[in-house]
C-alpha positions in Angstrom: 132.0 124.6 113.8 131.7 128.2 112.9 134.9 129.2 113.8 136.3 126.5 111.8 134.8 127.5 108.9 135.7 131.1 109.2 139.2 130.1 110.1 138.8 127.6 106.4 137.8 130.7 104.5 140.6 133.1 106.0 143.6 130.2 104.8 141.9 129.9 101.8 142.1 133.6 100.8 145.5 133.5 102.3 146.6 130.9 100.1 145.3 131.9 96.5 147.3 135.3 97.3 150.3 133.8 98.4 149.8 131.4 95.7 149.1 134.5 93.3 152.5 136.4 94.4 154.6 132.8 93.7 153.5 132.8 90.3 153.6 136.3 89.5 157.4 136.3 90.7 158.5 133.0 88.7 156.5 134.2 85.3 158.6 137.0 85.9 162.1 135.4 86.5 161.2 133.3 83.3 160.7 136.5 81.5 157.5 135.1 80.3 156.3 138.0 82.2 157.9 141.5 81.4 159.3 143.1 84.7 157.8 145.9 86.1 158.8 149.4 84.3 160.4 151.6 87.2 158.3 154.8 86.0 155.4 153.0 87.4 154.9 153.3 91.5 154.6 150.3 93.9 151.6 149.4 94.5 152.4 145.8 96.7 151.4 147.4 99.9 147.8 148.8 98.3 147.7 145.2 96.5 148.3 143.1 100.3 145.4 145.9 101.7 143.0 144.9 99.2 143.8 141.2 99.8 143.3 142.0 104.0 140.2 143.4 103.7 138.5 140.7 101.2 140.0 138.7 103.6 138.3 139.9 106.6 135.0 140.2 104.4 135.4 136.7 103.4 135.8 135.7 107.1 132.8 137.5 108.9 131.2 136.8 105.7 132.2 132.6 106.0 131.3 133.2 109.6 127.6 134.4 109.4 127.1 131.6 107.1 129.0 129.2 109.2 126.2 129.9 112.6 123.4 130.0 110.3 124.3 126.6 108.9 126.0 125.1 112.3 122.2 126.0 113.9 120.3 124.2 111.4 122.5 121.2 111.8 122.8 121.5 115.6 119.8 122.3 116.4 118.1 119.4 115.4 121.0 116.7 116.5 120.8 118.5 120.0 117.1 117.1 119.7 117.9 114.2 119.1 120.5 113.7 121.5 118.1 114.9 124.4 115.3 111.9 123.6 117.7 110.0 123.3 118.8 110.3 126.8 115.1 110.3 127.9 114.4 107.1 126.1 117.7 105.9 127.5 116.3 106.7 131.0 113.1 105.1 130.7 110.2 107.5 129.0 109.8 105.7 125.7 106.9 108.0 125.0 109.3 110.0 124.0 109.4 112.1 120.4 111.1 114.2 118.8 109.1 117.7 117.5 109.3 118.5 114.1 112.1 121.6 113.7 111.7 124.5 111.5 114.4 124.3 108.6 115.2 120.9 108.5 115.1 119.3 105.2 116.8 116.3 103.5 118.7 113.6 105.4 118.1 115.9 108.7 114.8 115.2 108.5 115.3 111.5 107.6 116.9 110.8 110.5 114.0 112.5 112.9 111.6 110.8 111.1 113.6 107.3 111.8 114.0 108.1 115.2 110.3 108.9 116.2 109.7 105.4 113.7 112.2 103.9 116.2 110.6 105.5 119.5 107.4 103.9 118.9 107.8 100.5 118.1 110.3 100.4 121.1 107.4 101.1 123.2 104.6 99.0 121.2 107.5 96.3 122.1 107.4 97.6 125.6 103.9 97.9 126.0 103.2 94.3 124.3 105.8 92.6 126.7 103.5 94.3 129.5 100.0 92.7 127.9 102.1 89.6 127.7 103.6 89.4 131.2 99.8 89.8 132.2 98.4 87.6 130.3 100.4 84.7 130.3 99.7 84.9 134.5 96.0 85.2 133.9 95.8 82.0 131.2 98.2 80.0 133.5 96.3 80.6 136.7 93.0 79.2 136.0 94.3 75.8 135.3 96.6 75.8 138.1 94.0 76.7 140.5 91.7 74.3 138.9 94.2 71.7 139.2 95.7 72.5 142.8 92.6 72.7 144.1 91.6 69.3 143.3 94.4 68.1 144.7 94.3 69.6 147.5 90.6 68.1 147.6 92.1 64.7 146.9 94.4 64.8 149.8 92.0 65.8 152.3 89.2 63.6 151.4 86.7 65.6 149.8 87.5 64.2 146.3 87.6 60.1 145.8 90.8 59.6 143.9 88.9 57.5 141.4 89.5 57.4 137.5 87.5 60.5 136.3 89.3 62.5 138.8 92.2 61.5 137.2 90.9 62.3 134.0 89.9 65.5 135.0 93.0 66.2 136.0 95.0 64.7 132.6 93.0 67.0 130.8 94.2 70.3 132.8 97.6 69.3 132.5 97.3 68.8 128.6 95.3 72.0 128.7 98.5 73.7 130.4 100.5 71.6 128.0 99.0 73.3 124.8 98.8 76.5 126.3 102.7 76.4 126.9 103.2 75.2 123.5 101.3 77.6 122.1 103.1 80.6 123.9 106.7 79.2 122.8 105.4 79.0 118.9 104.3 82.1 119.0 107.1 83.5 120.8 109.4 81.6 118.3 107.7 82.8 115.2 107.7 86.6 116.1 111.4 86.4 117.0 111.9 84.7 113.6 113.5 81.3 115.5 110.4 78.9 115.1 112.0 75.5 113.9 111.3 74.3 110.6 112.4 70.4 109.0 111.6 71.6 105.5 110.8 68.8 103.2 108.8 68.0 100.0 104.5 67.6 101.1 101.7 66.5 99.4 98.9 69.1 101.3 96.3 66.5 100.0 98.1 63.6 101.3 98.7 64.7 104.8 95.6 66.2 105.6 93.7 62.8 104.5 95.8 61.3 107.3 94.8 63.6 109.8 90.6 63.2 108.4 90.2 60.4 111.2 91.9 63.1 114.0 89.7 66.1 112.8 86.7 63.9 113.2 87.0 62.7 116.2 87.1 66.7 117.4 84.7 67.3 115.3 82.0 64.8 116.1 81.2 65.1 119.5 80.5 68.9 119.3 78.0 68.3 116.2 80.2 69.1 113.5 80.3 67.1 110.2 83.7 67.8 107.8 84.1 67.7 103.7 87.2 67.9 102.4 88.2 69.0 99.3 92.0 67.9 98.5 94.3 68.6 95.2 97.1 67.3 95.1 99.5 70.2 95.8 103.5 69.6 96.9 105.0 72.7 98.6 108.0 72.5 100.5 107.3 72.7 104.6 107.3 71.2 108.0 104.6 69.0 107.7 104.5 68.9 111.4 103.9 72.4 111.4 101.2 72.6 108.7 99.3 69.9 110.9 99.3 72.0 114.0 98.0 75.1 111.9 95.4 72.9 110.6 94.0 71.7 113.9 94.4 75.0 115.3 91.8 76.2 112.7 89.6 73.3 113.1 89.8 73.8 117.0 88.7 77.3 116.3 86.3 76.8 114.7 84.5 74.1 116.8 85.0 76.7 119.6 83.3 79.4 118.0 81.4 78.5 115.2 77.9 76.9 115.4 77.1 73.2 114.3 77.6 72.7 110.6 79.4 70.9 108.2 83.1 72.1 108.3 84.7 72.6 105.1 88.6 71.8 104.2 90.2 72.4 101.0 93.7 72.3 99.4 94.0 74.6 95.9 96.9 75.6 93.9 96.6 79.2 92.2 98.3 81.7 90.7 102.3 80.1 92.3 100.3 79.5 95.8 98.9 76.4 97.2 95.9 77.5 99.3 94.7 75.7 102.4 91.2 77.2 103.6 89.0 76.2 106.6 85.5 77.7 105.9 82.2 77.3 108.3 78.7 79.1 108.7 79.5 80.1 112.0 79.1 84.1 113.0 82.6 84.7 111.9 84.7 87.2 113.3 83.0 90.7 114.1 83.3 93.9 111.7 85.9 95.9 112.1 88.2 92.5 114.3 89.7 90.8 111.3 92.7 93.1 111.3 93.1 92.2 115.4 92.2 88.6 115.0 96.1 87.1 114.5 97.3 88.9 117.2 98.4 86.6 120.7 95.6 87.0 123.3 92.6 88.4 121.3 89.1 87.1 121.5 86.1 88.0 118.7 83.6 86.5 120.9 82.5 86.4 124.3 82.3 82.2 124.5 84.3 80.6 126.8 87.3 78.5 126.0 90.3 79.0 124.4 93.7 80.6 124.9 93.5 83.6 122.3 96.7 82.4 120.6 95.6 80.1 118.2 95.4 82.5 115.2 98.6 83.7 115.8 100.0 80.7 115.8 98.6 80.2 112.5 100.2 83.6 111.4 103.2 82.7 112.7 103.5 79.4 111.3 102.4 80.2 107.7 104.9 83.5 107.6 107.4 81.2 108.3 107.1 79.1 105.7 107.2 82.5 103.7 103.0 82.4 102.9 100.4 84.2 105.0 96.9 83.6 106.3 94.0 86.0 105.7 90.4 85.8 106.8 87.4 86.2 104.3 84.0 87.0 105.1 81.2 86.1 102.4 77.4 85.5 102.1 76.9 82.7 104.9 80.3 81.4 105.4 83.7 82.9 107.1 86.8 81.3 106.4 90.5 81.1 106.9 92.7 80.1 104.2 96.9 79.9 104.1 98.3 80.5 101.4 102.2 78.9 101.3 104.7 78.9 98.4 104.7 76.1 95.6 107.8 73.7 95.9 110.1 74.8 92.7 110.7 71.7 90.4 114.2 70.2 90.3 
């Protein structure tokens, strides 16, 4: 690069003299320009030595420049050539030091790079955590489920009706589990299906009041809902597995009490919120709690995915679901888009 740019400022000093002379000689043969009195001397070989040596200044001085400038543009795309070939090879921990003298779009691009670098390897790293534990949540059930079977087969277990039962509700344990996995999987890749259509909130979750009761009940749980009319344009299908996701959470975790539901519309935003007097999530968890596999408390049960399926969902629909803590109550609430009238 350096040469080239001494080698630009040598032909351009060649060519504003050369340019010089052409114009010099046709002013003259126009007689625009009076020709040279013969009483005065020569001076075309002193005028080509002048134009030499600002030539060769020009040049060493075009060439100092050039290194200077060709290092603080080499420099730090050499750096980012060589992590880029480490990454490439595997060490995604990879980044790139900052490097004195780089300014502007230089520095852009390191500071994309490193950006790049680490969420490569918070992909990496999460795809890891997921590998594991997607075997650890599957193998439970399956042990559970091949081990009465294997009971059942040799006799130890009668094959009677609560057996069966037992079994039926392992396999729709495994069943929501899967589902669960392929929402959320679905939603972070930005390919969860949606049949979008025109929903009253209030209307569909009254039909689900007889569902939500009957999960509610047996664990001690009373419900109140509180329902506006609100129409927003969703999957209602969708909405109703968010829903009983947040129910189901909360009748895992929560203690006994009368669950609250209730549908607003504020501010361009109809808001669904589930709200009990449970412990709530612990200080300092909320901004953990919608991501796959995490736990607030130490109870049993559960899959850890059910708030991020709830995150996924609701981002989908282009809303968002946030968790709010006050005096005696913790809730979740979903906030989703008004439908636009026609």
């Amino acid at each position: 690069m350096s040469i080239a740019m001494a080698g630009l400022a040598f032909v351009a000093v060649a060519v504003s003299t050369v340019a010089f002379y052409i114009v010099y000689a046709v002013l003259e043969r126009m007689r625009i320009l009076p020709p040279m009195p013969s009483s005065v001397a020569d001076t075309t070989g002193l005028d080509l030595g002048i134009t030499l040596a600002a030539a060769g200044i020009g040049i060493v001085l075009a060439l100092v420049i050039a290194i200077r400038l060709a290092r603080r543009i080499v420099r730090p795309l050499g750096a980012v050539g060589d992590a880029a070939r480490r990454i490439a090879s595997g060490d995604l921990a990879t980044r790139i030091d900052a490097v004195p003298g780089t300014h502007g779009e230089i520095a852009l691009l390191i500071d994309d790079f490193n950006a790049m670098a680490g969420r490569l390897q918070r992909m990496s790293d999460d795809v890891k955590v997921w590998n594991a534990q997607i075997a650890h949540e599957l193998r439970t059930p399956l042990t559970v489920l091949r081990g009465r079977l294997q009971g059942a087969k040799d006799g130890v277990f009668p094959l009677d009706d609560a057996l069966v039962t037992g079994l039926m509700k392992q396999a729709d344990g495994l069943t929501r589990l899967v589902e669960d996995l392929r929402s959320v999987s679905l939603a972070d890749s930005g390919r969860l299906e949606l049949v979008m259509a025109d929903v009253d909130l209030a209307a569909e979750l009254a039909e689900m009041q007889p569902l939500l009761l009957a999960i509610l009940a047996p664990a001690g749980f009373e419900l109140q809902m509180t329902l506006e009319p609100v129409n927003v344009r969703a999957d209602a299908a969708r909405i109703r597995q968010a829903v009983l996701a947040l129910v189901d959470n909360a009748r895992r975790h929560a203690e006994a009490c009368t669950l609250r539901i209730a549908v607003v519309s504020a501010g361009g935003a109809a808001t669904i919120s589930v709200s009990d007097v449970g412990p709530g999530l612990p200080p300092g968890f909320e901004g953990d709690a919608f991501r796959q596999f995490t736990r607030g408390t130490s109870r049993l049960g559960g899959s850890g995915l059910g708030l991020a399926v709830v995150r996924g969902i609701a981002q989908a629909h282009g809303g968002d679901v946030v968790y709010q803590r006050a005096p005696g109550t913790s809730a979740f609430r979903i906030s989703l888009p008004l439908s636009r009238p026609n």
